[in-house]
N, C-alpha and C positions, 0 to 999 in steps of 0.2 A: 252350826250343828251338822250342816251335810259335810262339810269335812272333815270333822270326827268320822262321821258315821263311814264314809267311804275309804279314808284311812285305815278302818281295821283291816279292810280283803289285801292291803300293801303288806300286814306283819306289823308284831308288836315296836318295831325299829321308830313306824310313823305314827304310833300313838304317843307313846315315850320319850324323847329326847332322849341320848342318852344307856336306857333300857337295854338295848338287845346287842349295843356293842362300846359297852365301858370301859375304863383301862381297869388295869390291876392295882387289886387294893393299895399296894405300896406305892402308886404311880400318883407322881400332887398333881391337884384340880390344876385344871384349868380356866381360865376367864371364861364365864357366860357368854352365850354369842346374845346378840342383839336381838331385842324381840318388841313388839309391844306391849304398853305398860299392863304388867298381869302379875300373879303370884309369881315371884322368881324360882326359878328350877336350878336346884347344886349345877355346877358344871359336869362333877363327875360324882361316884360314891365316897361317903361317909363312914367310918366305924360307930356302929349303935350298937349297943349292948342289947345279945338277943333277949333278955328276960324283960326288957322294955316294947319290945314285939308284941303282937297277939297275930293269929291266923285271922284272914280271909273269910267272915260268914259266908262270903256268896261261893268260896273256892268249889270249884264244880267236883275235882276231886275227891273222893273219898276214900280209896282204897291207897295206903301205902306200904310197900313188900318193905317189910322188918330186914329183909335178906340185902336187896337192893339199896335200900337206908343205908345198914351195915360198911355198903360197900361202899357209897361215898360217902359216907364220915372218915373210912380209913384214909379215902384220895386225901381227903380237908384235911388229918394231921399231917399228910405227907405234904403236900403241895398248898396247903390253904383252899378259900373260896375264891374262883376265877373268875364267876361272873356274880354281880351282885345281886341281891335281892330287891326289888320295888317295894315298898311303901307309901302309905297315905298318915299324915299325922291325924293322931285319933286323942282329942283330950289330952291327957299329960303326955302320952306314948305314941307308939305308932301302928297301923294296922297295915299286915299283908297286904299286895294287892298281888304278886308275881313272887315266886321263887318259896314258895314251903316247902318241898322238898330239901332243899336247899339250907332254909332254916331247922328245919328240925334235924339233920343232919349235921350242922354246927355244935346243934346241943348233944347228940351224940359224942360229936368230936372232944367236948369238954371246953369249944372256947366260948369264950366271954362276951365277945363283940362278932359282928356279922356287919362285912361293907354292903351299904344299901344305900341307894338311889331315892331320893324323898320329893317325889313326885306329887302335882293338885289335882288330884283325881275324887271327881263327884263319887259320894256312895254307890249311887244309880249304874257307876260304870262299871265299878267292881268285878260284876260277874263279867261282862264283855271281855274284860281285860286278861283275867285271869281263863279263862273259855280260849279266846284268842295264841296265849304262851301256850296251852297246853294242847290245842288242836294241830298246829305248827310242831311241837317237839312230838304226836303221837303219843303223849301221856295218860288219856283218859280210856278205858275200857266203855263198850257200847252203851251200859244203863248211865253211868256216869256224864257221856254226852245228852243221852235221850234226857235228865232232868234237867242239864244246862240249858239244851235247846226248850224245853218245856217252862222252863225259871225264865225265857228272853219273850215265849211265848205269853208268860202272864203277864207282860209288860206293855201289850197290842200289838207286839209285833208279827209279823205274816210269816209264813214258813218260806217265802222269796228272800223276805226282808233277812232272816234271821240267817240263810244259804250266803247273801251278798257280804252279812258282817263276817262272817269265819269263813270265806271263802270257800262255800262247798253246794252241792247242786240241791235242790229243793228235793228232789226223790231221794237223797240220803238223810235230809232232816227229815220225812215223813219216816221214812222206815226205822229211823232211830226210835221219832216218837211210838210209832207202832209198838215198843218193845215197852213201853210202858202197860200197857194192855195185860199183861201177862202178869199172874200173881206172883208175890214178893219172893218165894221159894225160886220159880223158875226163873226170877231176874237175878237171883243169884248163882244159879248154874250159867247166866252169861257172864256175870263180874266176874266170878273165876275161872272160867273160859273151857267150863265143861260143855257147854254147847258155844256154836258159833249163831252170828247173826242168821245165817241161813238157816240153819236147824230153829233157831225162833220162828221163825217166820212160818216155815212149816207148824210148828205148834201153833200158831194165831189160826191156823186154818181151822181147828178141834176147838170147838168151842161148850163142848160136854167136858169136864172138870178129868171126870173117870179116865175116860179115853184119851184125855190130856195127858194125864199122868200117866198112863198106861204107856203111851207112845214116848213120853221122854225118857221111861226106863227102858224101851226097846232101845233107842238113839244112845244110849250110853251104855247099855249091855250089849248091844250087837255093833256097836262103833259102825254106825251107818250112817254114811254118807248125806248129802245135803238134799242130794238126788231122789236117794232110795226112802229120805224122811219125807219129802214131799210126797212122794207114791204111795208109801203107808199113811201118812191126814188125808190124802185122796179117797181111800180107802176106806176108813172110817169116819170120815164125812160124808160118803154115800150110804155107810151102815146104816146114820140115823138115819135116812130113808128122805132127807132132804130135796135131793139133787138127782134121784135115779127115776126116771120116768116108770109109771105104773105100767103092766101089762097089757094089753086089752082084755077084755074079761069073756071068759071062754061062752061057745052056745050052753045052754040052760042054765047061765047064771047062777053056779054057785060053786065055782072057782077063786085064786084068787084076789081076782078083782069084785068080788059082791062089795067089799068096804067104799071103794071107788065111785059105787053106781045107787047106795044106799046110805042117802045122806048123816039119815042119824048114826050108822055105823063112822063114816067118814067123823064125826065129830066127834064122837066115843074114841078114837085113834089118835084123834089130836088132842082131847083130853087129857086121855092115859099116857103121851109123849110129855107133854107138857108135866104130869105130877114125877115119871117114875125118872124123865129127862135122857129118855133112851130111845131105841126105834123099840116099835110096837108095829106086827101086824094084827088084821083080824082076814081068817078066810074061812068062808061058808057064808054062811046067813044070820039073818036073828033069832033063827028058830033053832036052828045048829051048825058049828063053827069052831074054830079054832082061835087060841088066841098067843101069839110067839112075841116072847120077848128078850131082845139082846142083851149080853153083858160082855165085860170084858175086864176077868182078872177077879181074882176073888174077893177082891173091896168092893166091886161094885156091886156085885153079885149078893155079898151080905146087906149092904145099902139097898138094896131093892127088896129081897125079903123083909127087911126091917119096915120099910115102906110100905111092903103088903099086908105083911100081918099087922099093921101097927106099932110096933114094938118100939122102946126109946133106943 
């Protein structure tokens, strides 16, 4: 087991035999090298007829550009498939473990058979495997990694453990997972790379929905920076009144700071932050007083009225 596991941070080359530098389809097998007694591994690839395939459930991949497909199918009529595809026999057939792209791009092409490498790869490893090709070629977009490393994460693995298998450092497997965090809308401005990880990240700061949303339409109508996004969540992360230290509260106390020095007002403030989920001041007293409350963007703005009056 520690050999596997330390194999993956080498590349798919030492989990595989084989794998990541086969000959060419037209090229005959050659003799097995010597091993102990185990499931034997083809020497080289096989023609398997792709309709006896199935994809990869654990393929961490989800996103495939129709455009990019396009373009190697047309390579595959011109030139064939050059490097094969990995399999695991599954029942009568066989299952992905490495090269979908690949395969679905045959079927494009119109052919019938795809050389593949039929490898005894445990279920369990699947994702490892397929995570591992596609970290190495730069294939997966950031959420695409963040649920791989999350799918290795449900497994007990540590975010060390899970840096050492795909060779990458523990603060870029947290900041991937970080991008989970973020509702499903705004992980897909990452998969299509309207926002970059940077700009996420600044959004994780905003943790009011409004002002979330508020700020990635600024990020994407004012084409700002990773810089100038972080200084705007600064910005309205202090709005909610979080992180800005209070005033001191003027002589005769009823500036203001009365909410600050009057507890039941201080508790009415964190109440009312809590129901309307905005910053809320109160200044004066309880006898008379002011009461401001922030918006930002006329969604929110309606949402809050709707809130005050009752209204659905």
């Amino acid at each position: 087991m520690t050999t596997r596991r330390s194999a993956l941070g080498r590349g798919l080359g030492a989990l595989i035999p084989g794998a990541a530098s086969a000959p060419e389809p037209a090229a005959a097998p050659t003799s097995p090298p010597v091993a102990a007694p185990a499931p034997a591994l083809p020497a080289g690839p096989q023609e398997l007829a792709v309709d006896a395939i199935v994809p990869n459930p654990e393929q961490p991949r989800r996103v495939f550009d129709p455009a990019e497909l396009e373009r190697l199918a047309d390579s595959i009529r011109r030139h064939g498939v050059l490097q094969p595809v990995v399999v695991r026999r599954a029942g009568e057939g066989y299952e992905l473990v490495v090269g979908e792209r690949r395969w679905r791009a045959s079927q494009l092409a119109g052919r019938r058979t795809v050389p593949a490498v039929v490898a005894d790869v445990e279920p369990r490893d699947r994702l490892e495997l397929a995570l591992v090709e596609n970290v190495q070629r730069h294939d997966l977009n950031p959420i695409e990694l963040a649920l791989a490393f999350r799918a290795l994460a449900d497994t007990g693995a540590t975010q060390e453990e899970i840096g050492r298998r795909v060779a990458l450092d523990r603060a870029t497997i947290a900041n991937h997972l970080r991008l989970l965090e973020l509702p499903r809308e705004l992980q897909g401005d990452v998969e299509s790379g309207l926002l970059t990880v940077g700009h996420a990240k600044a959004l994780l700061q905003v943790h009011n929905p409004e002002r979330r949303r508020y700020l990635r339409d600024k990020i994407v109508s004012q084409q700002l920076s990773v810089r100038a996004a972080e200084e705007a969540a600064r910005v309205l992360t202090d709005g909610a009144g979080r992180t800005r230290p209070r005033p001191a509260a003027p002589a005769g106390g009823t500036g203001g700071g009365a909410a600050a020095r009057d507890p039941n007002l201080e508790r009415l403030v964190d109440a009312l932050r809590q129901r309307l989920k905005t910053r809320v001041r109160i200044t004066g007293s309880a006898a008379q007083g002011r009461i401001e409350i922030d918006y930002f963007g006329p969604e929110e703005l309606g949402r809050l009225v709707s809130e005050i009056l009752g209204d659905g």
